[in-house]
PDB file of the backbone (N, CA, C, O) and the ligand in Angstrom, with CONECT records:
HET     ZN  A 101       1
ATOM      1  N   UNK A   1       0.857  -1.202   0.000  1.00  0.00           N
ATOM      2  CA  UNK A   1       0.000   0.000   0.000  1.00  0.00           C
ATOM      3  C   UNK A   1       0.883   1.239   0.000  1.00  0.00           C
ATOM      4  O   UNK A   1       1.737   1.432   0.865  1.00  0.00           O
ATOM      5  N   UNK A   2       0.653   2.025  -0.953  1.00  0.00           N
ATOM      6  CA  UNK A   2       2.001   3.073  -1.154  1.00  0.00           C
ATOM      7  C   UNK A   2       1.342   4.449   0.028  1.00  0.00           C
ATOM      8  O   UNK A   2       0.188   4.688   0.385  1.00  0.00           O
ATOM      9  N   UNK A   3       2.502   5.048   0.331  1.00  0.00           N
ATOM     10  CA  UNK A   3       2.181   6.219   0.985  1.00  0.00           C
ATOM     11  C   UNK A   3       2.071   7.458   0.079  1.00  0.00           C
ATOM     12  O   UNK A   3       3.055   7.893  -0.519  1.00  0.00           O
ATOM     13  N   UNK A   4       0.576   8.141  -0.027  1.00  0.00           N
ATOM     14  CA  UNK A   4       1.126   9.730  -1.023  1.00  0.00           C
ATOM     15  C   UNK A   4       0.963  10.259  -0.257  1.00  0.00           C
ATOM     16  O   UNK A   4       0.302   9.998   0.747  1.00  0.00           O
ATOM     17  N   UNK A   5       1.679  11.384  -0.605  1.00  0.00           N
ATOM     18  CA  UNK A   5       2.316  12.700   0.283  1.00  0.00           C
ATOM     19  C   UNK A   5       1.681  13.739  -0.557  1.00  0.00           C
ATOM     20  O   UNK A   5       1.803  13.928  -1.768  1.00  0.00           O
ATOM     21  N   UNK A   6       0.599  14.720   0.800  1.00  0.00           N
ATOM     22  CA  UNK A   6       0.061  16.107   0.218  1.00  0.00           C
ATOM     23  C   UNK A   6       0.605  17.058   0.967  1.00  0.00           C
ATOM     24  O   UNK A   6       1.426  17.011   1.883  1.00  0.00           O
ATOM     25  N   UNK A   7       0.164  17.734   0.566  1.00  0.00           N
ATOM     26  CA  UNK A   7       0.485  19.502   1.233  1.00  0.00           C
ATOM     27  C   UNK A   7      -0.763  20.249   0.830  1.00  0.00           C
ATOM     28  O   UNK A   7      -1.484  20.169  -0.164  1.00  0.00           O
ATOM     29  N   UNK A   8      -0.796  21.142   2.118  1.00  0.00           N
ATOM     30  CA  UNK A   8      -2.052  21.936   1.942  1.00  0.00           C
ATOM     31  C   UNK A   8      -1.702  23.365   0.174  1.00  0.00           C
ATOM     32  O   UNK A   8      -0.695  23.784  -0.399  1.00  0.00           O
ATOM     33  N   UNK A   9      -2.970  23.539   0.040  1.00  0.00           N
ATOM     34  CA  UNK A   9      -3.199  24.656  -1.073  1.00  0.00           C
ATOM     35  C   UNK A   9      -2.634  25.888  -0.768  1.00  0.00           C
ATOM     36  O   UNK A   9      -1.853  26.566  -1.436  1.00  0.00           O
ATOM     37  N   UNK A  10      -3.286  26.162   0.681  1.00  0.00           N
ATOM     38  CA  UNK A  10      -3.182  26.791   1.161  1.00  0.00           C
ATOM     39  C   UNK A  10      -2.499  26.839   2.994  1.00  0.00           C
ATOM     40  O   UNK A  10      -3.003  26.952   4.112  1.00  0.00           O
ATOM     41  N   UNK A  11      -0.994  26.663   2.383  1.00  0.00           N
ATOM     42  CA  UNK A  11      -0.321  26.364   3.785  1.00  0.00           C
ATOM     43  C   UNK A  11       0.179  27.575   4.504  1.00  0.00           C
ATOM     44  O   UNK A  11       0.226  28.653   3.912  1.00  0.00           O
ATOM     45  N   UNK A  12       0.530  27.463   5.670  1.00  0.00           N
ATOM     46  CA  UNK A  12       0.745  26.258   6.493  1.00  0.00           C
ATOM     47  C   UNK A  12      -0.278  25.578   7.117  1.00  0.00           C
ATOM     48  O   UNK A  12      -0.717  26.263   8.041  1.00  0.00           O
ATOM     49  N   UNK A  13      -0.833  24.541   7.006  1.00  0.00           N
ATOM     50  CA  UNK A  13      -2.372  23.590   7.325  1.00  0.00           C
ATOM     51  C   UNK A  13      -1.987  24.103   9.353  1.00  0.00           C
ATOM     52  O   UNK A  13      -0.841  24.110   9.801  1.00  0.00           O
ATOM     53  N   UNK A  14      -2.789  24.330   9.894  1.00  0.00           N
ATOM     54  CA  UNK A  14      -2.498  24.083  11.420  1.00  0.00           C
ATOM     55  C   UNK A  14      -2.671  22.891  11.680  1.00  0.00           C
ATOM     56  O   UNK A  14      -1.884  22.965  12.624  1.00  0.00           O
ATOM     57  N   UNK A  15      -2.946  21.977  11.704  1.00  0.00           N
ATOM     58  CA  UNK A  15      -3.062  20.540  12.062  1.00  0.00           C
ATOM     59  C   UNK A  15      -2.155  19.579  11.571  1.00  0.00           C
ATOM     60  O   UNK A  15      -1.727  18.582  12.151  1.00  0.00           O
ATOM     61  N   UNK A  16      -1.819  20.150  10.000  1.00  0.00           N
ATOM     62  CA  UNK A  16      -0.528  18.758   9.875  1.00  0.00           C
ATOM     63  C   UNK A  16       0.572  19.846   8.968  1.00  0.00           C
ATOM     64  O   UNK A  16       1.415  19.404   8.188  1.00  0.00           O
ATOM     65  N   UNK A  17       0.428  20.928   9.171  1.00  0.00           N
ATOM     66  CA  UNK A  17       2.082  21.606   8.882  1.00  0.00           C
ATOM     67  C   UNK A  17       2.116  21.486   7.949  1.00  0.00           C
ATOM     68  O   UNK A  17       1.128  20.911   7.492  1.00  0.00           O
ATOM     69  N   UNK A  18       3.458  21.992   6.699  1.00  0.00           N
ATOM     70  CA  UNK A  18       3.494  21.406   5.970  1.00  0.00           C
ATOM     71  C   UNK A  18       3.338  20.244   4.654  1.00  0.00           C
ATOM     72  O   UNK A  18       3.841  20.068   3.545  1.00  0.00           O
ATOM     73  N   UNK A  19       2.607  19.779   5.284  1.00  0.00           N
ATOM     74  CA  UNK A  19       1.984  18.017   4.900  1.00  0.00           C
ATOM     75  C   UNK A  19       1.968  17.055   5.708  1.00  0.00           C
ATOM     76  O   UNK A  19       2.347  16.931   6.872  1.00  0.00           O
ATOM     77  N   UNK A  20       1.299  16.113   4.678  1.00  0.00           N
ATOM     78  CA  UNK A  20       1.131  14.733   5.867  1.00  0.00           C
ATOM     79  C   UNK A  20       1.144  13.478   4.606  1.00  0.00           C
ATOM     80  O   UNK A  20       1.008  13.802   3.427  1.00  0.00           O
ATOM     81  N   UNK A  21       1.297  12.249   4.960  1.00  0.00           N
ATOM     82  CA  UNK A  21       1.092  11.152   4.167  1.00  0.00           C
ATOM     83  C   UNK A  21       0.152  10.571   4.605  1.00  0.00           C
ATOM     84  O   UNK A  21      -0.094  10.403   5.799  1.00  0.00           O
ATOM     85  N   UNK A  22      -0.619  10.116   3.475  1.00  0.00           N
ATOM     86  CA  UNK A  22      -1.745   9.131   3.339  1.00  0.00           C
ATOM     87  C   UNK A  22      -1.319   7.786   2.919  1.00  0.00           C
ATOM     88  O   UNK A  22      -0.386   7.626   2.133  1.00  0.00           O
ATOM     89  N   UNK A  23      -2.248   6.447   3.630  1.00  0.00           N
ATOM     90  CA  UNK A  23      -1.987   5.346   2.629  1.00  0.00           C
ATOM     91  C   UNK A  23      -3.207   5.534   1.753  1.00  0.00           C
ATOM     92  O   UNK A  23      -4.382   5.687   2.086  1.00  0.00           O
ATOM     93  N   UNK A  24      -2.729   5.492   0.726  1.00  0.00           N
ATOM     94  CA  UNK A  24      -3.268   5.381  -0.521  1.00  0.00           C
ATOM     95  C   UNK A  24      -4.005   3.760  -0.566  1.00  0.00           C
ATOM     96  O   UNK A  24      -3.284   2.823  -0.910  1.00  0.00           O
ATOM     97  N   UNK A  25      -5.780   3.448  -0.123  1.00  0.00           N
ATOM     98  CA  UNK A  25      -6.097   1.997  -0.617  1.00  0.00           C
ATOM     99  C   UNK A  25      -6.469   1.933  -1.910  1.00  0.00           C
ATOM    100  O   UNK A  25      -6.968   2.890  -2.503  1.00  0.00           O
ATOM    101  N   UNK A  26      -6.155   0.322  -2.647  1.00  0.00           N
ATOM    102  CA  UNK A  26      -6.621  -0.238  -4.139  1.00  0.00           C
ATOM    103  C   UNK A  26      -7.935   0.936  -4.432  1.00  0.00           C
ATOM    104  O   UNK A  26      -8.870   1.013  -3.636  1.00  0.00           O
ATOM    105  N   UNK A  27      -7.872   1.626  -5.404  1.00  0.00           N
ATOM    106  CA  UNK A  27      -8.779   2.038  -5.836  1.00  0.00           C
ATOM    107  C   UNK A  27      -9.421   2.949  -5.497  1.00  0.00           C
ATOM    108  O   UNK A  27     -10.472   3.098  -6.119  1.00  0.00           O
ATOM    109  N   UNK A  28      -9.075   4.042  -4.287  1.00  0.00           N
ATOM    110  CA  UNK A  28      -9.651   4.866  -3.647  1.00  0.00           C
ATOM    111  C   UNK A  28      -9.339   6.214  -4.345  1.00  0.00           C
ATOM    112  O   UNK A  28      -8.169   6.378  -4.691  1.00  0.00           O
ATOM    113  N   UNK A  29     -10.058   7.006  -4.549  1.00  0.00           N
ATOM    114  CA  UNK A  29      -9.664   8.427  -5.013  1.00  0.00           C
ATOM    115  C   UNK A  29      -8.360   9.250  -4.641  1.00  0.00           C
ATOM    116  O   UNK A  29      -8.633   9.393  -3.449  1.00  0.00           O
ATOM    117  N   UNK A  30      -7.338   9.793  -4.766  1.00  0.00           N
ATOM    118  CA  UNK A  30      -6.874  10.601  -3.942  1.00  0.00           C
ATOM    119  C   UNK A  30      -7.495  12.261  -3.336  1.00  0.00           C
ATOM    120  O   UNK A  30      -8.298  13.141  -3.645  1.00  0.00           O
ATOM    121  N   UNK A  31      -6.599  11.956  -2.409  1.00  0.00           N
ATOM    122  CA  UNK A  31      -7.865  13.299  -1.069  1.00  0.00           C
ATOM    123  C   UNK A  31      -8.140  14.349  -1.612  1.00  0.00           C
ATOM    124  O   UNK A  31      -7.122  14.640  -2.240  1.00  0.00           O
ATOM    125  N   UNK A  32      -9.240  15.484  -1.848  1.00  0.00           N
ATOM    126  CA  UNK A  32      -9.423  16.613  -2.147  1.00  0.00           C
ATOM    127  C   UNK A  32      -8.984  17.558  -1.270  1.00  0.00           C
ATOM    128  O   UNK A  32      -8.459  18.623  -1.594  1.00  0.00           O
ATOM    129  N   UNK A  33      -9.254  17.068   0.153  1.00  0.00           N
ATOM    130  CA  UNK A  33      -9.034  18.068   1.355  1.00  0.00           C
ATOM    131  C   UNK A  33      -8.721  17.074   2.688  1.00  0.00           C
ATOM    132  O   UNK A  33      -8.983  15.911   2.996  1.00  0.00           O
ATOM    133  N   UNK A  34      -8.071  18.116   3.244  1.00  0.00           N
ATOM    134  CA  UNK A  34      -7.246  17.366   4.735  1.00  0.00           C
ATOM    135  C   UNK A  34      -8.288  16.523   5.648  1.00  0.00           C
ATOM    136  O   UNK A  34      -9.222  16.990   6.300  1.00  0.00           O
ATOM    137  N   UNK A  35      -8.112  15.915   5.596  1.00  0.00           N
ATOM    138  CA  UNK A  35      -8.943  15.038   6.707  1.00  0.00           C
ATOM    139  C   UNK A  35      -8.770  15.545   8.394  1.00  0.00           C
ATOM    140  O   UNK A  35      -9.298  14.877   9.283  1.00  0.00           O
ATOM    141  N   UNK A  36      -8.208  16.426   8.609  1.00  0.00           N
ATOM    142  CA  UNK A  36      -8.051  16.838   9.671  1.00  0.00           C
ATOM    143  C   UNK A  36      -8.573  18.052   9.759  1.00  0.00           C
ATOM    144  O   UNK A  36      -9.232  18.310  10.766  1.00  0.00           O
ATOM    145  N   UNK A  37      -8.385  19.143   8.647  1.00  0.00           N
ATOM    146  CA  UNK A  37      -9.354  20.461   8.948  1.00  0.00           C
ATOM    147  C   UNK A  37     -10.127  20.707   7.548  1.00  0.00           C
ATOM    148  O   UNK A  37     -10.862  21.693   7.601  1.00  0.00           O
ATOM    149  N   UNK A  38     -10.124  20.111   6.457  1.00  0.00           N
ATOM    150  CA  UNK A  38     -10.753  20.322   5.629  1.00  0.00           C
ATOM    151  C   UNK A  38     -10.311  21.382   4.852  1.00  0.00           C
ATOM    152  O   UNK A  38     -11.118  21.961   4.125  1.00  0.00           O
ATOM    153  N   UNK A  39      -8.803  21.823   4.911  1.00  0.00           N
ATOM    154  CA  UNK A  39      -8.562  22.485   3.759  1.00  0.00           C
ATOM    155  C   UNK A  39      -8.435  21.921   2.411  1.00  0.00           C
ATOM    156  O   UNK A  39      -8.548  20.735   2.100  1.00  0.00           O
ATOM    157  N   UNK A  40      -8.257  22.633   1.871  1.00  0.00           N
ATOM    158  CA  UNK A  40      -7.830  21.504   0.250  1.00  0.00           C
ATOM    159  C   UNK A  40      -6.344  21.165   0.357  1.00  0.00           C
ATOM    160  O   UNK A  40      -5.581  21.845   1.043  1.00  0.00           O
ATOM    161  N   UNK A  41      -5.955  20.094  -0.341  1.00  0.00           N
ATOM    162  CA  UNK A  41      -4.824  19.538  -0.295  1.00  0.00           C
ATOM    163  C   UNK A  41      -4.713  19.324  -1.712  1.00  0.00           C
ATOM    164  O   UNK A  41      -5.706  19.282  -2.438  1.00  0.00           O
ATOM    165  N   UNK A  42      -3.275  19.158  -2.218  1.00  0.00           N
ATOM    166  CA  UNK A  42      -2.894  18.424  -3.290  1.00  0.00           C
ATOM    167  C   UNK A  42      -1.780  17.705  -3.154  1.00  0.00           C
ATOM    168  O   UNK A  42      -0.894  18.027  -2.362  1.00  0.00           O
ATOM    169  N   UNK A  43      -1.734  16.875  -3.760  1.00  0.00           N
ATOM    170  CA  UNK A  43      -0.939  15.558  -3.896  1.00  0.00           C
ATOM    171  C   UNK A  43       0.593  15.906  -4.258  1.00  0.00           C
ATOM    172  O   UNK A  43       0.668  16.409  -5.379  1.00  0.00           O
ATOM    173  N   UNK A  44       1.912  15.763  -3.563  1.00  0.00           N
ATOM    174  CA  UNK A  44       2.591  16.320  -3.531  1.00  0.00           C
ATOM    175  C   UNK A  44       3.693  15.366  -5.115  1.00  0.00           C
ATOM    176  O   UNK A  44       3.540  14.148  -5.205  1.00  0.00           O
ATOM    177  N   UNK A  45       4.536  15.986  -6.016  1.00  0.00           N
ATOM    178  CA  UNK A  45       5.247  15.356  -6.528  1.00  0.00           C
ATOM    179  C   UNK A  45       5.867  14.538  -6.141  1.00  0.00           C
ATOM    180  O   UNK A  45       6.230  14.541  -4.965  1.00  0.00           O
ATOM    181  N   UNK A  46       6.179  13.622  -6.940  1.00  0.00           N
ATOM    182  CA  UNK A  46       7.353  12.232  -6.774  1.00  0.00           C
ATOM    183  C   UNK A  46       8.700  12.377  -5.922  1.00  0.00           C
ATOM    184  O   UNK A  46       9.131  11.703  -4.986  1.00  0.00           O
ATOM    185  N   UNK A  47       9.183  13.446  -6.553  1.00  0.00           N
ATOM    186  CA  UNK A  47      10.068  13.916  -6.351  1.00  0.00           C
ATOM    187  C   UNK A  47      10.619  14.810  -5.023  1.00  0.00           C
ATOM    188  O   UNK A  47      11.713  15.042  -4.508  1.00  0.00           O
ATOM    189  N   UNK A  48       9.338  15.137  -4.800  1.00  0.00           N
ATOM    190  CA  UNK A  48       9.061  15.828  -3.239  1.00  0.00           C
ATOM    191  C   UNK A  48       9.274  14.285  -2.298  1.00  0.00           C
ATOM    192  O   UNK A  48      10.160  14.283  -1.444  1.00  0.00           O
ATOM    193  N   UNK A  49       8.745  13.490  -2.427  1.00  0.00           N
ATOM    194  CA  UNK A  49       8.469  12.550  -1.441  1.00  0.00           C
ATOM    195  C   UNK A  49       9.953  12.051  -1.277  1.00  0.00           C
ATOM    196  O   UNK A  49      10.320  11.710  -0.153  1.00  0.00           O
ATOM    197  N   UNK A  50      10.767  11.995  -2.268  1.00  0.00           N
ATOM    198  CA  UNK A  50      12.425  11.823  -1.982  1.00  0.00           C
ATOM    199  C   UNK A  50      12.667  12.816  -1.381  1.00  0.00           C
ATOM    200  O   UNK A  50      12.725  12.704  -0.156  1.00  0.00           O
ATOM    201  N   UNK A  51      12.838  13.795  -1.826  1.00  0.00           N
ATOM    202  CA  UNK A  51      13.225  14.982  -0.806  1.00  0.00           C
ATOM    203  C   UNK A  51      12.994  14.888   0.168  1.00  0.00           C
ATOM    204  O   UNK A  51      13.945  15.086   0.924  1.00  0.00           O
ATOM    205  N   UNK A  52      11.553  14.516   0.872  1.00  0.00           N
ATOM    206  CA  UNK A  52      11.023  14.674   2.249  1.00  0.00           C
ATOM    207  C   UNK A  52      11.544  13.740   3.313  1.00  0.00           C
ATOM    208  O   UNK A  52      11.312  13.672   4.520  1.00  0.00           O
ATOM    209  N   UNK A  53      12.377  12.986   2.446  1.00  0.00           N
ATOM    210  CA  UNK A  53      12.422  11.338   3.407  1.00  0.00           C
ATOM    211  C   UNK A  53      13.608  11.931   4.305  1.00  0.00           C
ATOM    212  O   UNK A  53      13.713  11.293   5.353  1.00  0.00           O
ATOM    213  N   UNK A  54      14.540  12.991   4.180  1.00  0.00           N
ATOM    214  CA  UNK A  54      15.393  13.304   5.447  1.00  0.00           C
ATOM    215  C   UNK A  54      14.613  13.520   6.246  1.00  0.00           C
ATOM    216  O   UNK A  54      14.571  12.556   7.011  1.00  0.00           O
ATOM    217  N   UNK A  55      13.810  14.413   6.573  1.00  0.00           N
ATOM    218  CA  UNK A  55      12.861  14.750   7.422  1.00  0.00           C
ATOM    219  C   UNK A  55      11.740  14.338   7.988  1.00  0.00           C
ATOM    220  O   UNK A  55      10.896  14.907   8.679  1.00  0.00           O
ATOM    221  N   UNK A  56      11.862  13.263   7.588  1.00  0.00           N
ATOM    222  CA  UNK A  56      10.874  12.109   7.617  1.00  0.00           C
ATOM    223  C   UNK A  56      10.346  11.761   9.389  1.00  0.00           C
ATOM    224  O   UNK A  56       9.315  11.194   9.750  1.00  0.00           O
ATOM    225  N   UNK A  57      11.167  12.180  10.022  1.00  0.00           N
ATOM    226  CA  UNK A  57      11.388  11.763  11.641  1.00  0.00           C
ATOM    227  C   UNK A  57      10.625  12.954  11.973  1.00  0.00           C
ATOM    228  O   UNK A  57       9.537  12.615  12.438  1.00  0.00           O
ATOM    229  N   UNK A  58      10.743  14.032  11.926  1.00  0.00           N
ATOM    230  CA  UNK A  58       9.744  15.299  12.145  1.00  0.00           C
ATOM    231  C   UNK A  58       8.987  15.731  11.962  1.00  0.00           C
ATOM    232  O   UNK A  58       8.569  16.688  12.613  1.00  0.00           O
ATOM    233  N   UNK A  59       8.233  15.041  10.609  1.00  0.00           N
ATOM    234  CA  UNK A  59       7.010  14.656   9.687  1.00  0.00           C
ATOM    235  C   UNK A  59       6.192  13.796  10.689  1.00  0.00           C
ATOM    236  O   UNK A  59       5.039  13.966  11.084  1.00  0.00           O
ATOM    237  N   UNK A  60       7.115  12.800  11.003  1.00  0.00           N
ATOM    238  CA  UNK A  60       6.176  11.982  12.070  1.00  0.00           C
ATOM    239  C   UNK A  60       5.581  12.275  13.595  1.00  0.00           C
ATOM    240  O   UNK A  60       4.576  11.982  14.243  1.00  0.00           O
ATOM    241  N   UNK A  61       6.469  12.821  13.726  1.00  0.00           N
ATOM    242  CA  UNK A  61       6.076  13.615  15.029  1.00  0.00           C
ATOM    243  C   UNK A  61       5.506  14.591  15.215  1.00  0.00           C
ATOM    244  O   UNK A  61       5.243  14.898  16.377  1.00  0.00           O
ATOM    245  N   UNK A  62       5.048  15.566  13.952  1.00  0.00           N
ATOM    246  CA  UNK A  62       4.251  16.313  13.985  1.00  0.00           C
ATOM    247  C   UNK A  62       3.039  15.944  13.577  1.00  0.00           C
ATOM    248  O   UNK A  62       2.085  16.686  13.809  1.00  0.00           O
ATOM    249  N   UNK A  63       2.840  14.528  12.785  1.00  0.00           N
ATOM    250  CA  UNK A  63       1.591  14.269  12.405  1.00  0.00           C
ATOM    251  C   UNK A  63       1.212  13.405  13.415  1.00  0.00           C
ATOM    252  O   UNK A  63       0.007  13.214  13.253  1.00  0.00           O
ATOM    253  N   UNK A  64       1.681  12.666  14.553  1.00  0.00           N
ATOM    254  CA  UNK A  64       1.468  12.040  15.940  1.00  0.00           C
ATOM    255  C   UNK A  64       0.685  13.302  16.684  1.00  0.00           C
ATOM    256  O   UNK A  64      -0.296  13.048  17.382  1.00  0.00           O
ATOM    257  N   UNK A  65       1.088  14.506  16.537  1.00  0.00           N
ATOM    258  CA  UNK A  65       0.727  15.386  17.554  1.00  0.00           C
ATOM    259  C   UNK A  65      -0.884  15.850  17.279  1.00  0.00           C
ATOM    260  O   UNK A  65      -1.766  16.002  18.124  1.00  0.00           O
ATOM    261  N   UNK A  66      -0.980  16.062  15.448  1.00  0.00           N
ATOM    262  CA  UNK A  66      -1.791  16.326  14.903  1.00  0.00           C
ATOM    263  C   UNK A  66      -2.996  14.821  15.330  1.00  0.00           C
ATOM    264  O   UNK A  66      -4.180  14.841  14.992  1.00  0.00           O
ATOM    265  N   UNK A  67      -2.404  13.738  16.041  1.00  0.00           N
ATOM    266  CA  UNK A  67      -3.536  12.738  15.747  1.00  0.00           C
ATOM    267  C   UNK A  67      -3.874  11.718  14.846  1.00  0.00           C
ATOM    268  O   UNK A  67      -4.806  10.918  14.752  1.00  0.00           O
ATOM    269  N   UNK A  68      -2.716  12.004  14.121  1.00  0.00           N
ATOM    270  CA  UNK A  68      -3.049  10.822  13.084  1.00  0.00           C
ATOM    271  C   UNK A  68      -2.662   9.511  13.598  1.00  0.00           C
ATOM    272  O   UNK A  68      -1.922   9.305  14.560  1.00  0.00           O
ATOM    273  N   UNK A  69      -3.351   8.482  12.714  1.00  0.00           N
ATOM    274  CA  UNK A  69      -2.962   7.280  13.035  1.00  0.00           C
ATOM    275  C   UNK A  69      -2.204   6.614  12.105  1.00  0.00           C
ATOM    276  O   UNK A  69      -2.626   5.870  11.221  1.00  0.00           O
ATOM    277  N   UNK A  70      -0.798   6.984  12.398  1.00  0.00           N
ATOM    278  CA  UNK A  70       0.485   6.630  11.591  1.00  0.00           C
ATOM    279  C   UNK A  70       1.088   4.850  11.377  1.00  0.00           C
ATOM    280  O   UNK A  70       1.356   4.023  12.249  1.00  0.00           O
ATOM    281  N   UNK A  71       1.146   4.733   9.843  1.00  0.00           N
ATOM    282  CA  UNK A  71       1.507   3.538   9.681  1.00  0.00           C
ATOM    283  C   UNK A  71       2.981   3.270   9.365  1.00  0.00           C
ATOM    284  O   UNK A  71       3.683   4.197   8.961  1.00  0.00           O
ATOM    285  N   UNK A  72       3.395   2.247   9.504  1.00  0.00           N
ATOM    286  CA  UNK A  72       4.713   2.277  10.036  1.00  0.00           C
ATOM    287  C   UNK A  72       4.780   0.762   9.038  1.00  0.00           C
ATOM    288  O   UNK A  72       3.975  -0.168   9.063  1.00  0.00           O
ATOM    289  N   UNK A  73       6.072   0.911   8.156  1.00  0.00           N
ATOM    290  CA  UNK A  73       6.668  -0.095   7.306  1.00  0.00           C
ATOM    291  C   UNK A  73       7.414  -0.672   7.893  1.00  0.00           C
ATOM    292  O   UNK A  73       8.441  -0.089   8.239  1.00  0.00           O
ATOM    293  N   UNK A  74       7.183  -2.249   8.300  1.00  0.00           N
ATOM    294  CA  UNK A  74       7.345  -3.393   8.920  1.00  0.00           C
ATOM    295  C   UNK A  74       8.997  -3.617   8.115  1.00  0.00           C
ATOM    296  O   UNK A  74       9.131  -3.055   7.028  1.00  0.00           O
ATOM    297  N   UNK A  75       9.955  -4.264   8.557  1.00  0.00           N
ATOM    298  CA  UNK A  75      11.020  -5.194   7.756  1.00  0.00           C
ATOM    299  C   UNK A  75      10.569  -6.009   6.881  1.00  0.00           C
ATOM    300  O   UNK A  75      11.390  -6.345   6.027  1.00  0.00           O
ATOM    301  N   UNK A  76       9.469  -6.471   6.799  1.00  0.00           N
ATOM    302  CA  UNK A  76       9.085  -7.466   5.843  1.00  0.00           C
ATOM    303  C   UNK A  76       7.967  -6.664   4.379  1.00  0.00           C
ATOM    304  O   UNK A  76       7.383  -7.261   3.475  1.00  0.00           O
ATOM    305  N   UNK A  77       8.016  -5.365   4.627  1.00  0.00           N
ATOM    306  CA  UNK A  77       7.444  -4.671   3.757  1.00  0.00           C
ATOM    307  C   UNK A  77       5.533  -4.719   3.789  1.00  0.00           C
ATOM    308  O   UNK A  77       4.756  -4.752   2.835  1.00  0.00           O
ATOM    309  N   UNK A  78       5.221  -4.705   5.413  1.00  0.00           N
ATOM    310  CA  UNK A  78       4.079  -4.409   5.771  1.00  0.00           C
ATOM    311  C   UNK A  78       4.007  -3.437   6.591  1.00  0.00           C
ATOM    312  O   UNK A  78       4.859  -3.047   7.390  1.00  0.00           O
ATOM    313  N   UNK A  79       2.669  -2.929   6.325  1.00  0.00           N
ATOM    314  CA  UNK A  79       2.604  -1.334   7.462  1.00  0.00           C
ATOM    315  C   UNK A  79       1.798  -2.093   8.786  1.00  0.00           C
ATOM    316  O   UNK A  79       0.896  -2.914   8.623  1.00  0.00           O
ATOM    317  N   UNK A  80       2.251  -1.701   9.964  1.00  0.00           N
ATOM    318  CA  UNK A  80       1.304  -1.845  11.421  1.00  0.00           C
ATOM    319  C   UNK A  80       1.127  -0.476  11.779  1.00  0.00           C
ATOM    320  O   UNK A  80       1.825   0.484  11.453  1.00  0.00           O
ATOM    321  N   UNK A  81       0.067  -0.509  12.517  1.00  0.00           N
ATOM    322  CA  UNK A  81      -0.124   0.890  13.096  1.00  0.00           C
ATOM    323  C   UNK A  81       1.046   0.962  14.571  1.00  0.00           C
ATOM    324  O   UNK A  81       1.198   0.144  15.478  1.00  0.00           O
ATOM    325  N   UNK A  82       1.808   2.448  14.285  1.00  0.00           N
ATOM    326  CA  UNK A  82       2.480   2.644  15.596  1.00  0.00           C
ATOM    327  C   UNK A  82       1.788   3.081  16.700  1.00  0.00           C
ATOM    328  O   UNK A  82       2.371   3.234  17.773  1.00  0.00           O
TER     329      UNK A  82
HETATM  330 ZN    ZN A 101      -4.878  19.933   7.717  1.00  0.00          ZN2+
END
């Protein structure tokens, strides 16, 4: 289940900063708006999501704070919830 990465339209979102990652399920639309305050979001480039992965540790901890329920890639290439 791949993770996409948005960012608000109109940032900085107060609830998830910067952005947040979604798991993306088989067949589901991608998000129009934040699931946390309902701004609009868009789906961040490919290329962003490499970029983001240094920061990846502060991403998480700000979207823990925000409430989300963060999935976490197993060694064996499964997500559990942390
Ligand atoms: Zn938000």
């Amino acid at each position: 289940m791949p993770l996409h990465r948005y960012v608000p339209v109109h940032s900085p979102c107060k609830l998830c900063g910067d952005g947040f990652e979604h798991a993306a399920t088989a067949g589901a639309a991608s998000l129009a708006e934040c699931p946390r305050c309902g701004q609009p979001v868009q789906r961040a480039a490919a290329e962003s999501v490499h970029a983001l992965k240094l920061s990846a540790r502060s991403t998480v901890s700000r979207a823990k704070d925000a409430g989300f329920a963060l999935l976490k890639r197993t060694s064996d290439g499964h997500f559990e919830k942390q």
